[in-house]
Every structure is written in structure tokens, then in C-alpha cells.
C-alpha positions in Angstrom: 18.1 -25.0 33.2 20.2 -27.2 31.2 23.8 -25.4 29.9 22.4 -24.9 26.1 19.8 -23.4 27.8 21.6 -20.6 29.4 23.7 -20.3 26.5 21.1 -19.9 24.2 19.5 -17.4 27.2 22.6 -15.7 26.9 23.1 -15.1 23.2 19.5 -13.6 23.0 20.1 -11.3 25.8 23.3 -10.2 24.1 21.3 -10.0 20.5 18.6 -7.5 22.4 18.2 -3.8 22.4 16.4 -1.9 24.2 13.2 0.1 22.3 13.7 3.7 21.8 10.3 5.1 21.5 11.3 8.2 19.8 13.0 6.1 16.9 9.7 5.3 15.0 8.3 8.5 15.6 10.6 10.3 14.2 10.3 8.0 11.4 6.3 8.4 11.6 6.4 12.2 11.7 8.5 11.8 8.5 6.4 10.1 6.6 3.1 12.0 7.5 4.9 15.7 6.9 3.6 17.8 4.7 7.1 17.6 2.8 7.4 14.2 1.4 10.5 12.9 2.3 13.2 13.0 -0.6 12.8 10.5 -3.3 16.5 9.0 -2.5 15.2 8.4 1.5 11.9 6.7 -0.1 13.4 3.3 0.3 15.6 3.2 3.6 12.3 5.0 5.4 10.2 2.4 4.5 12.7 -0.2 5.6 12.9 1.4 8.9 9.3 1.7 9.2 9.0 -2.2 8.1 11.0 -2.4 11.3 9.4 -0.7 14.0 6.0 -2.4 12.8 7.4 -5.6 13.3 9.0 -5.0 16.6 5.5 -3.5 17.6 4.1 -6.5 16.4 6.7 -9.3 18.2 5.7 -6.6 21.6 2.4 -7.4 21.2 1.9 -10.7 20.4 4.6 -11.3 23.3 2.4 -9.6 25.2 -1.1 -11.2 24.1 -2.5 -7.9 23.4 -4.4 -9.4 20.2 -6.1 -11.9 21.9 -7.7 -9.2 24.8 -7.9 -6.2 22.2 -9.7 -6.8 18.7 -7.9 -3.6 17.5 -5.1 -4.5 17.9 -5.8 -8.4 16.2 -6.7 -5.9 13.2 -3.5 -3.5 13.3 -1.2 -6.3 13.5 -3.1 -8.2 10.8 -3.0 -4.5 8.9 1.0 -4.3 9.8 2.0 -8.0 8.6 0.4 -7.0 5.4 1.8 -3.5 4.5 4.8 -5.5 5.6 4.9 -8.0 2.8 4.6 -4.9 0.2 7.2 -3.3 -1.1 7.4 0.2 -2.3 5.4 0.9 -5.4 6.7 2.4 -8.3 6.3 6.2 -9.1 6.8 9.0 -6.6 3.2 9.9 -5.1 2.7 6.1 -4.5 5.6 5.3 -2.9 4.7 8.4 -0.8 1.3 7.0 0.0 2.8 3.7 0.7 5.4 5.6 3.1 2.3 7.2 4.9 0.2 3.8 5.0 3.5 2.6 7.1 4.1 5.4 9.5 0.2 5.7 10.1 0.2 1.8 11.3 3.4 2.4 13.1 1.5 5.1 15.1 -1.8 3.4 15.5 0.0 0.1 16.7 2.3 2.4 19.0 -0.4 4.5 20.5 -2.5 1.4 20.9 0.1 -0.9 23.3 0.6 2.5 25.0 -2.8 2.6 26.2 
């Protein structure tokens, strides 16, 4: 491997961290509670959520698990989209926006645990 190679190796390995499983579920069991999270957390949940669904994502298209599993082809599909939205005005919307996220966050967590 050519020096900018390894250096470029090196900088990404540097840039990584390790997945913490119990990160987006705790996030996910947020969102689904009974209690609705606090309208001044709406925002920074959904961000966090937006980020375990694309790291889920990055793990399983790393991983081909889209082209073996038509599930999952439709959660990440399902994931890029919810994704791309941001949260909706008015309380029980953002709330059911909130929920939409953690329950892809689960399905796409459970589904790559399988």
C-alpha cells in the first residue's frame, strides 16, 4: 500500500468509534414510551435517531445485507427516507415523526442482529 494510502487508513481508523448498541435503544425506548418525550428534547432525539439509522444503514450496506435480505433493501429504503424529513410542526406530529424513527431504528437493529 502506497504512503497516502496508509495515511488515509490511518485517519479513518482514528475518525472511528466503536457502536454502542445500547445508544439507539435507549433512544428507541424514548421515543416509543408512553410519555412523549418533552417538547424541548423533540429536536435533538430526532437528530440522534437520524444517526443511529444511518450508521445501521452504512453497517448494512457495508455488509451487503440488502442484497441477500429483501427486508432489509425495504428498511433501509424506509430509513434514507424518514431520514430526509425533518420534524413536522405541531406537537403530536413531531411525536409521531419521533416514533416513525425509533420504530425503523429498531426494525433495522433487530434485523442485522438476526
Amino acid at each position: 500500500m502506497s504512503r497516502d494510502g496508509l495515511a488515509t487508513v490511518l485517519d479513518r481508523l482514528r475518525g472511528w468509534t466503536v457502536f454502542d448498541g445500547g445508544a439507539p435503544l435507549d433512544d428507541v425506548a424514548t421515543a416509543l414510551d408512553d410519555v412523549p418525550p418533552v417538547e424541548e428534547a423533540t429536536e435533538e432525539l430526532a437528530e440522534r435517531l437520524r444517526g443511529h439509522l444511518m450508521r445501521l444503514v452504512t453497517i448494512a450496506v457495508a455488509a451487503e445485507a440488502e442484497q441477500r435480505d429483501e427486508t432489509v433493501a425495504q428498511l433501509i429504503e424506509r430509513a434514507r427516507a424518514l431520514r430526509a424529513e425533518g420534524v413536522p410542526e405541531g406537537r403530536w406530529n413531531a411525536v409521531g415523526h419521533l416514533r416513525r424513527l425509533g420504530w425503523a431504528v429498531h426494525e433495522l437493529l433487530e434485523r442485522l442482529a438476526s
